[in-house]
C-alpha positions as a Markdown table, in Angstrom:
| # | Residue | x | y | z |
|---|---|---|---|---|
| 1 | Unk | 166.3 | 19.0 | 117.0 |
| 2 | Unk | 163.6 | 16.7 | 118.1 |
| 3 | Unk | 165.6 | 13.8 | 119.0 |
| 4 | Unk | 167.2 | 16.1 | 121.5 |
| 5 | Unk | 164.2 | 17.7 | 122.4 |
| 6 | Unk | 162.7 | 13.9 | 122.7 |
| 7 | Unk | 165.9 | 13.3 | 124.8 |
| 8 | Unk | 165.3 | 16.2 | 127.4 |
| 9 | Unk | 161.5 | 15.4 | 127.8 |
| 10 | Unk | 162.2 | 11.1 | 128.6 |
| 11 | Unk | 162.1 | 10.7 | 132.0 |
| 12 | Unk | 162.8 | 7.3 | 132.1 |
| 13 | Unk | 166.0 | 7.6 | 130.4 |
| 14 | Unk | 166.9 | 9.2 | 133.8 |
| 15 | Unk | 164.5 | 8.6 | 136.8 |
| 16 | Unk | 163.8 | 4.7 | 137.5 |
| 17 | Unk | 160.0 | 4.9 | 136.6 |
| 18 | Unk | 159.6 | 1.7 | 138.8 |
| 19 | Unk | 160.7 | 2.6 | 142.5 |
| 20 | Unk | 158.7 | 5.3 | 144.3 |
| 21 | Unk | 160.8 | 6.3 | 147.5 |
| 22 | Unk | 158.9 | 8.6 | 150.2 |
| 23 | Unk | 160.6 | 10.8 | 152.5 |
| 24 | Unk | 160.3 | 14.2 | 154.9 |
| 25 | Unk | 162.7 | 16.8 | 154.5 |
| 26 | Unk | 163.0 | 20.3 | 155.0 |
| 27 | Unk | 162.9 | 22.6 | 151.7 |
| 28 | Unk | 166.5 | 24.6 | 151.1 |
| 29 | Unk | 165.2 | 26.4 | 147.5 |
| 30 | Unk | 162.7 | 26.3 | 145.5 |
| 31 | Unk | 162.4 | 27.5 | 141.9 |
| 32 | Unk | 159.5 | 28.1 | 139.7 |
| 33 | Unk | 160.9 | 28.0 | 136.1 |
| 34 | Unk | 160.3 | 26.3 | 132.9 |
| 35 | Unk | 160.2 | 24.1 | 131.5 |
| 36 | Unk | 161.0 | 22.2 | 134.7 |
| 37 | Unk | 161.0 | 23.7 | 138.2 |
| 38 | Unk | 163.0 | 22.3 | 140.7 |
| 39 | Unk | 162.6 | 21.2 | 144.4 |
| 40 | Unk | 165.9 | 21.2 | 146.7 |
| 41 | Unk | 165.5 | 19.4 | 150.0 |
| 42 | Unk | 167.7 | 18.0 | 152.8 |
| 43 | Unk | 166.2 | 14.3 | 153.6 |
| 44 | Unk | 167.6 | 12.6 | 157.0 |
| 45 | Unk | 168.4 | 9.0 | 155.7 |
| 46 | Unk | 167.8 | 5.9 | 157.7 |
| 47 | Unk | 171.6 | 6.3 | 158.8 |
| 48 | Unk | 170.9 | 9.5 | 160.3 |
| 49 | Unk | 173.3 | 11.4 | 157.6 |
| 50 | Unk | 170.9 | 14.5 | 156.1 |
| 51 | Unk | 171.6 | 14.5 | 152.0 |
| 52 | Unk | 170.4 | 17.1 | 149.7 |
| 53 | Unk | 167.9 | 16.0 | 147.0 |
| 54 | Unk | 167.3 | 17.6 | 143.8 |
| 55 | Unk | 163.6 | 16.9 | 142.4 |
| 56 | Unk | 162.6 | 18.0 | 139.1 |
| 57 | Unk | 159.5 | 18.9 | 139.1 |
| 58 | Unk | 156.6 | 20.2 | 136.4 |
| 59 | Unk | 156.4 | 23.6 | 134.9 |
| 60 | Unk | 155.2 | 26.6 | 136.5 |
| 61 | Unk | 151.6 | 25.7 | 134.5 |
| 62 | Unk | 151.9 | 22.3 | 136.1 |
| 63 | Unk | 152.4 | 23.3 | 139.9 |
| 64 | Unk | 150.2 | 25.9 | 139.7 |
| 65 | Unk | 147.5 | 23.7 | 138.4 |
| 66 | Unk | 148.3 | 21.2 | 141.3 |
| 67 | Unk | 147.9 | 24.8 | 143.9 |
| 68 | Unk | 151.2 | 25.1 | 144.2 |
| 69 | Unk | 152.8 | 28.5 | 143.8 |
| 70 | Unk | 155.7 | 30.9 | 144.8 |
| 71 | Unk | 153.1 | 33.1 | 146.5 |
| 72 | Unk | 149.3 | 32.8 | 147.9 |
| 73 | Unk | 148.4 | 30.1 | 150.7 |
| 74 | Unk | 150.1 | 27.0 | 149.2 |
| 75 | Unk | 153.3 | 28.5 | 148.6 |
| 76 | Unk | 156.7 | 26.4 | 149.6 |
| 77 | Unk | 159.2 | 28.1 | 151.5 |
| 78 | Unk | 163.0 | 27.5 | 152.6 |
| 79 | Unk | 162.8 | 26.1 | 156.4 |
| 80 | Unk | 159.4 | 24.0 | 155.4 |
| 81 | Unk | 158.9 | 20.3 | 157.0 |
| 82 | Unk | 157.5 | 18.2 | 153.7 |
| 83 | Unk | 156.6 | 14.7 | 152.9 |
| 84 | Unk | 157.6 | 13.9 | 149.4 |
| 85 | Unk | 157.4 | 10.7 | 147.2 |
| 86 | Unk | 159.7 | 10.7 | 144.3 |
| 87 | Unk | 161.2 | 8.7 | 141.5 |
| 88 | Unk | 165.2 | 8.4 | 142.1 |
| 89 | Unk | 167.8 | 8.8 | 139.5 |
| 90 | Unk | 169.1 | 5.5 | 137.8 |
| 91 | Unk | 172.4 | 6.5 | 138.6 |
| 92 | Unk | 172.2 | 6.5 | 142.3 |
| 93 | Unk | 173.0 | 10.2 | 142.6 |
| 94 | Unk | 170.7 | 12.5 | 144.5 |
| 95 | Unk | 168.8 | 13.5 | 141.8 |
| 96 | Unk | 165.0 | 12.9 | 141.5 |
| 97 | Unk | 161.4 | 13.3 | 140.1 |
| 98 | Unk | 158.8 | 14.2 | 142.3 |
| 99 | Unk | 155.5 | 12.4 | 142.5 |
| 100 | Unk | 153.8 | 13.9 | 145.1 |
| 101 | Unk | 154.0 | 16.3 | 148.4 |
| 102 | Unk | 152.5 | 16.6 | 151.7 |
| 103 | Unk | 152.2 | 20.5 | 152.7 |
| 104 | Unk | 152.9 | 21.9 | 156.1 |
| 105 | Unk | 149.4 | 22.5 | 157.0 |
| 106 | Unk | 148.9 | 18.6 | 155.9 |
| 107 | Unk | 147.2 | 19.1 | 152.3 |
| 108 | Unk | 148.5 | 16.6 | 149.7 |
| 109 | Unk | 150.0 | 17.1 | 146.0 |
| 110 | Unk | 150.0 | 14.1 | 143.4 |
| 111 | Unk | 151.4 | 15.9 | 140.1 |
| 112 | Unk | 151.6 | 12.1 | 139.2 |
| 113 | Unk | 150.0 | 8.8 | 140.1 |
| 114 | Unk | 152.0 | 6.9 | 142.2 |
């Protein structure tokens, strides 16, 4: 059991620890669960093509810490305009860890040094 568990918890097994990408997209969902919460966004690439991103992101106890929650003055909403910096999956799909936001009303995140 604590191999897997071990397994779940590396993050470099699946986010490249090394590359940082920053982008602004507009929130789809949000969801405030443990033991990871999860951030979906549509990004417009450079190409113009709009992808949705999945970014894992703390636990409740971790975004709440950070003033982020699903209710009160900080709270993220489908139809929001964020900045976000993240670490991408190894794999290439659109999968990835976030680092760091930029609210609406311009305050800024880090839930990890960048």
């Amino acid at each position: 059991a604590a191999s897997s568990l071990q397994a779940h918890h590396s993050l470099a097994g699946t986010y490249d620890l090394n590359k940082v990408e920053r982008a602004i997209g507009v929130i789809q969902k949000v969801a405030f669960t443990n033991p990871h919460g999860a951030l979906t966004i549509d990004i417009k690439g450079g190409d113009g093509v709009v992808k949705t991103w999945v970014l894992t992101t703390g636990s409740i106890n971790v975004l709440t810490n950070a003033g982020v929650s699903a209710t009160g003055p900080n709270r993220l909403k489908q139809g929001d305009s964020i900045e976000v910096s993240f670490n991408p999956s190894k794999n290439g799909s659109n999968l990835g860890f976030l680092r760091s936001m930029t609210l609406p009303d311009k305050k800024e995140v880090e839930f990890a040094p960048n």
